[in-house]
N, C-alpha and C positions, 0 to 999 in steps of 0.2 A: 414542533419544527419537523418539517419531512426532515429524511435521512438521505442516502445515495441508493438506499435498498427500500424504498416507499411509495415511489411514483407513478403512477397507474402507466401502466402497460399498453399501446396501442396492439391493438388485433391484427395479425398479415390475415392477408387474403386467403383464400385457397387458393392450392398450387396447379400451375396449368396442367393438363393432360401430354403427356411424355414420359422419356426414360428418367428425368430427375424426380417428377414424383411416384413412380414406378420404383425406385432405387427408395424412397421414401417410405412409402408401404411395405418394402421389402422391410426396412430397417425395424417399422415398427412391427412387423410380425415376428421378428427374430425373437426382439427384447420380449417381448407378451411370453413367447416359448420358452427362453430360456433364462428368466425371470419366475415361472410360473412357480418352480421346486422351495424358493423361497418363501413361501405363504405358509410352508408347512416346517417349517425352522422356528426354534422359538427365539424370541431378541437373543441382541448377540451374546448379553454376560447369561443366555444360559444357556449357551450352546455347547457341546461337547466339542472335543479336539477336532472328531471327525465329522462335525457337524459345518463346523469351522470352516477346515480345509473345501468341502463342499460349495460351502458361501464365495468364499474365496474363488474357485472355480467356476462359481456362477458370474461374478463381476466382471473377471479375468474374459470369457464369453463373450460377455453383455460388452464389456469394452473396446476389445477387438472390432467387434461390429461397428460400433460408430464411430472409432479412429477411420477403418476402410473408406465406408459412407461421408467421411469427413474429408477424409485425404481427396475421394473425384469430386467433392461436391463443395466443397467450403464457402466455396466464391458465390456459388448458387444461393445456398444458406443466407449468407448475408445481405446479398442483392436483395433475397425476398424478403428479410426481415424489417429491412429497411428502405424496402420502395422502392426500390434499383436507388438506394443510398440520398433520397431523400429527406430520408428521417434519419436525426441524429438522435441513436437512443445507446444510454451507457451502458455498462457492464450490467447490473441489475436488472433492467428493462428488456438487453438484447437476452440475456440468459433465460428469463422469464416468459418473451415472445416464444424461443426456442421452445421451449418447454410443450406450450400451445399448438405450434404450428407444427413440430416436427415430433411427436409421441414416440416416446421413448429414448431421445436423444440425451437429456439433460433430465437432473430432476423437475418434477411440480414443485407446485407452491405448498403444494398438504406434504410431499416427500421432504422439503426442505425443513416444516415446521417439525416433523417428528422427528428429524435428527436435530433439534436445536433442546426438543424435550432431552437429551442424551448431552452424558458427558463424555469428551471426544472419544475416549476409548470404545466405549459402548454405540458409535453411529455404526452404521452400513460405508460410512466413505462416498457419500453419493459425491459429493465434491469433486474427488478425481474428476465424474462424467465434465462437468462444466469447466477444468481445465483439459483437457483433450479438445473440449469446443473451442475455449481460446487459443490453443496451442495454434490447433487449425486455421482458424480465422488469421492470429496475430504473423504468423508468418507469408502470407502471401502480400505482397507488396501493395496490391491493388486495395481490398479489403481493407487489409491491418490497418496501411496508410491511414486509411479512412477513420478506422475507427481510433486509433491512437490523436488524430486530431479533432475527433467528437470528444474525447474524453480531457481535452481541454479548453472547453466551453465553459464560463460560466454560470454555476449553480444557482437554480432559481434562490432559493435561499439567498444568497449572494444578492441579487438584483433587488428581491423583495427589501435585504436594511439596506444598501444602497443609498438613495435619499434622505434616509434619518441618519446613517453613518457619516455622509459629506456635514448634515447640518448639526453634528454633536460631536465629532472626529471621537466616538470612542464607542464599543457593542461589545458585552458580555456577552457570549455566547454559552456559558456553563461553564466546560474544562479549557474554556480559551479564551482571553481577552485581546482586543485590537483597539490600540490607544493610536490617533495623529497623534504628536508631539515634533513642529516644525516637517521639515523634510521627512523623515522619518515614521513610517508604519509599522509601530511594536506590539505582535505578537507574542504573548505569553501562555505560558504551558501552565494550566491550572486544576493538573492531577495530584494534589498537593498527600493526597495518604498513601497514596503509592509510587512516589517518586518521579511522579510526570511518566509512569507507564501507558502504553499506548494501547487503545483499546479502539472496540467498533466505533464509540461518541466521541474520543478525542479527535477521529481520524477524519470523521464528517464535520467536523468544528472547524479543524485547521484548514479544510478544503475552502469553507465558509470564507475564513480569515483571509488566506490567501489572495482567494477573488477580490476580496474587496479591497485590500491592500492596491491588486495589479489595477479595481478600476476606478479607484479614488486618484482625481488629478492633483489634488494638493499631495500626495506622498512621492518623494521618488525613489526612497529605499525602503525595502523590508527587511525587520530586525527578529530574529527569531531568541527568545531565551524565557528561561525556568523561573519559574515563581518560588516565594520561601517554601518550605516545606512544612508540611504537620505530623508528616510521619515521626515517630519517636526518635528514631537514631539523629536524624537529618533537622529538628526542628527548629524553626528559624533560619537555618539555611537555602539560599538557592542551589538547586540541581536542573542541569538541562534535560538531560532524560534518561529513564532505566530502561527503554526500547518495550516490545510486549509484553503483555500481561500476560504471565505464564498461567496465574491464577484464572485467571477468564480463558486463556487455548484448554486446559485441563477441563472444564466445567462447559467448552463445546461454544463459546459466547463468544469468541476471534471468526467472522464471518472471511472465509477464501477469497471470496468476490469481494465485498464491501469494506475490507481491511487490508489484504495481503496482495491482493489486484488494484484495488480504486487509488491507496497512496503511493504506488509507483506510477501508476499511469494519469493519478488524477492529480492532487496538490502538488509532490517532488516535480512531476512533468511541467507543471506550471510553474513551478518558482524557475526551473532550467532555459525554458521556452516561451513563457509567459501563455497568456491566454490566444484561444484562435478566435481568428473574425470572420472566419470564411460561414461559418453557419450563418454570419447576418449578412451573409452579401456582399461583403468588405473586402473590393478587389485590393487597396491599399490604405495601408502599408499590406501587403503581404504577410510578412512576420508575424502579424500580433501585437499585442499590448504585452510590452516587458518590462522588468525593472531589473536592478542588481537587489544583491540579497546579501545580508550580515548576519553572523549567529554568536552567538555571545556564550561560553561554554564555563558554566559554575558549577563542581563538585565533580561533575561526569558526562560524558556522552557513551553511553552503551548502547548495542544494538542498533536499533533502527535510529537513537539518538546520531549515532556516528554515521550512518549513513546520509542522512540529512546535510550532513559538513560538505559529503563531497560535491552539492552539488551548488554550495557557497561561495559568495566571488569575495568575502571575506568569514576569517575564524578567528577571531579573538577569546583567549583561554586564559582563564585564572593559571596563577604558575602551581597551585593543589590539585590541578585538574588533570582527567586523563580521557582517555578514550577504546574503546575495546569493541570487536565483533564475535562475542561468544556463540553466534548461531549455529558453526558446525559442531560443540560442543553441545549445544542443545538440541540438533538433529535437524534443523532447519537451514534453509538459502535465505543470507541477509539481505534481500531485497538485491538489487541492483548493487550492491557493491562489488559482487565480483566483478563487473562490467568495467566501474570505474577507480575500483581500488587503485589498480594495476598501472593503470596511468599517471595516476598521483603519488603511489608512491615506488612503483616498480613492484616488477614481478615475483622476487623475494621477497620483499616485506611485509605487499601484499599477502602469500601465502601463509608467512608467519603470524599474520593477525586472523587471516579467514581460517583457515586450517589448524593454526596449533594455539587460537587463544592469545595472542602476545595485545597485554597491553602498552599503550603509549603515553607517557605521560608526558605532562607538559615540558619539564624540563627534558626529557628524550632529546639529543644531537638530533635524532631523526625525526620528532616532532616535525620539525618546520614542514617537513612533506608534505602535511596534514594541517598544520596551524601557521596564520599569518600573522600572529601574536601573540605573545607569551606578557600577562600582568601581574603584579602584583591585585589578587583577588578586590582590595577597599579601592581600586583603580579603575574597576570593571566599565561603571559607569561614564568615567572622562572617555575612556576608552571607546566605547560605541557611538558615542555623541563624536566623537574623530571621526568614525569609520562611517557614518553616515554622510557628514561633510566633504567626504573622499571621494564615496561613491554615487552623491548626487552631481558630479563636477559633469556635465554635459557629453561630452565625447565618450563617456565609460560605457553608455545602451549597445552605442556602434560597436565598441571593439568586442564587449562582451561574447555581444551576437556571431561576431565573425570570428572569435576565440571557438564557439561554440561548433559552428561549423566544423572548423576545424577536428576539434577535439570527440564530436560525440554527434558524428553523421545520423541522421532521425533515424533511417533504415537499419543502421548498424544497432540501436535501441530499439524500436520493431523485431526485431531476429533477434536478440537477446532475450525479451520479454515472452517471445513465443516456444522458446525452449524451460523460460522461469516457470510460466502458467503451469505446465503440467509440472515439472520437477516439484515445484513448493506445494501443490496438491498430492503427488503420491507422498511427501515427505510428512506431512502432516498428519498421514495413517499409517509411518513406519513404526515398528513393534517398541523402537528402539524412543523415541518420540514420544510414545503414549507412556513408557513404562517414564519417561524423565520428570514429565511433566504430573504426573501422579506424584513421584516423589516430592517434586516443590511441592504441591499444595498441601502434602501430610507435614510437610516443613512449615510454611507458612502458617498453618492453624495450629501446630507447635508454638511457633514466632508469636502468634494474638495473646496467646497466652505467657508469653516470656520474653526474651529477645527479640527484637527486631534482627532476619536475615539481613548479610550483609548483601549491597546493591547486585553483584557480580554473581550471589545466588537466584539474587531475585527475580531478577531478568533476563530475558536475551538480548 
């Protein structure tokens, strides 16, 4: 199955003769110079301190340059990467053309594959480059706009089970299944040894899932929840999600683009917004293909688990359940929550969960800010078979939408997402980051051999 990071790349043209491709050659002879000193560095675990700081130096350089080049030229960039925006090509693709068309801006393809040899400590950070690209592109209204509703178009993949999905109502995808069962489109999280952790294959699954959900006309709600577990602690239980695999960011295998980029702007965007139809020509509806959406929360939602809620037009919670955003903890930006914490539960308690760790449990008075349900766990089941019934009642698409409006302007998520790109890529190479996520895994390979960590270590 292709992935979100697989899809062959269309070629840009060459660039016409002008100040933009002038500014372009400038760019690339910068980087060739002051790149050059690093050939003669040995990889990074065996660099001295001042070898180090050197490197650093060089990046810091290299960087500078194609923020500048980025900040006159962004709009230019993308025009020509995609035809004067003919071509709807994703995060992967557009990154990739970059790479081609504009030398030295982004990494290559051979630059990316040698930091993937590497465990995150030990890359160069080439990452940063291609959030600086996004930062650039995502913030300008014209651009961004564009490409934020590229990025929710449905995936070939998606199209490809399509007609076997209508005629079976049910596709294993690996770590994800999608059952019809009446009105209702259930999605299930099938990372069953590491507690529904979120990795580069779950994240291309659920995108899968998604799609099909939004474009199967038999379903009118999507139900998001965790499968039993095999992990030892958890076994035979359902859990909704332990959020990233700390284990896989450690060992370099949490792809920036195709993880940390593609699930806020590709599946989360589309369960919010549902799919665009403008790629196929589709003057109306306008809006897209949307539906409401359910999540059904057993044992935990952590990290990116919790994140997923907010953007639910139902939360139904075993009353053993809880919810938590350990990412500043773990030295990372939880996706979009800060965006939409705030609103949901206000700007204190917000803070207290983003910033000092506070879990919520179901029973929590403040709960409800976050849950529209509190059950008795052996209840879980009646309980979503309601909330499907609820939310297939006809008039719920309209108000949603106009709820939506309301509540989370596209542009005001555009401008968020383009402050995220760079933030969640310099965070990713903070000292602080690298040393935490070493820690887990010397825990973890501790844990194979004893204990299962408890969830709240495991993940973010």
């Amino acid at each position: 199955m292709l992935t979100n990071e697989s899809r062959p790349t269309p070629a840009a043209g060459p660039l016409p003769e002008g100040a933009f491709a002038e500014a372009a050659a400038a760019l690339a002879a910068g980087i060739r110079e002051r790149e050059a000193p690093l050939a003669g560095l040995p990889p990074r675990t065996g660099r001295s301190a001042e070898q180090q700081q050197q490197a650093a130096r060089i990046h810091e350089a290299c960087r500078s340059l194609r923020a500048g080049f980025l900040r006159a030229h962004a709009e230019d960039v993308y025009d020509h990467l995609t035809a004067g925006r003919t071509l709807r090509l994703g995060l992967a693709e557009l990154a990739a053309a970059a790479a081609q068309a504009f030398p030295g801006l982004v990494p290559t393809t051979g630059q990316l594959a040698q930091e993937l040899s590497h465990v995150q400590e030990d890359k160069e950070g080439r990452e940063i480059d291609q959030g600086i690209l996004f930062r650039e592109i995502l913030r300008l209204p014209g651009a961004g706009g564009h490409l934020v509703d590229v990025l929710r178009d449905p995936t070939a993949e998606a199209l490809a089970l399509l007609d076997g999905f209508r005629a079976t109502g049910r596709v294993d995808l690996g770590k994800v299944t999608l059952e019809r069962r009446g009105a209702g489109g259930h999605v299930t999280f099938h990372n069953e040894s590491c507690l529904n952790a979120e990795d580069n294959e779950l994240i291309a699954q659920l995108e899968v899932a998604v799609d099909l959900v939004l474009l199967d006309d038999g379903i009118k709600v999507g139900v998001l929840r965790g499968a039993p577990m095999t992990h030892p602690r958890y076994r035979g239980r359902r859990v909704f999600s332990a959020g990233i695999n700390l284990a896989d960011l450690h060992h370099g295998r949490i792809s920036f683009v195709g993880f940390l980029l593609q699930r806020e702007l590709g599946y989360i965007s589309k369960m919010l917004r549902g799919l665009s139809t403008r790629g196929r020509g589709d003057a109306y509806p306008a809006h897209g293909i949307e539906k409401p959406w359910a999540a059904a929360v057993d044992g935990f939602a952590i990290g990116g688990g919790t994140q997923l809620l907010l953007v639910m037009d139902k939360v139904i919670a075993a009353a053993d359940s809880y919810l938590s955003l350990p990412a500043a903890q773990e030295g990372i930006v939880p996706g979009a929550a800060n965006f939409r914490l705030g609103r949901l539960a206000g700007a204190r308690v917000a803070r207290q969960i983003v910033l000092g760790g506070r879990k919520i449990w179901a029973g929590d008075p403040q709960a409800g800010l976050l849950i529209d349900e509190v059950v008795d766990p052996k209840a879980m089941d009646r309980a979503v078979e309601d909330a499907v019934e609820e939310l297939a009642a006809p008039a719920v698409l309209a108000n949603r939408r106009m709820l939506h409006l309301s509540e989370e302007p596209e542009d005001a998520f555009r401008a968020y997402m383009a402050e995220f790109s760079l933030a969640q890529a310099l965070r990713l190479y903070g000292d602080d980051v690298l040393d935490k996520v070493g820690k887990f895994s010397a825990r973890s390979g501790a844990a194979a051999n004893g204990a299962a960590p408890a969830p709240a270590q495991a993940q973010a």
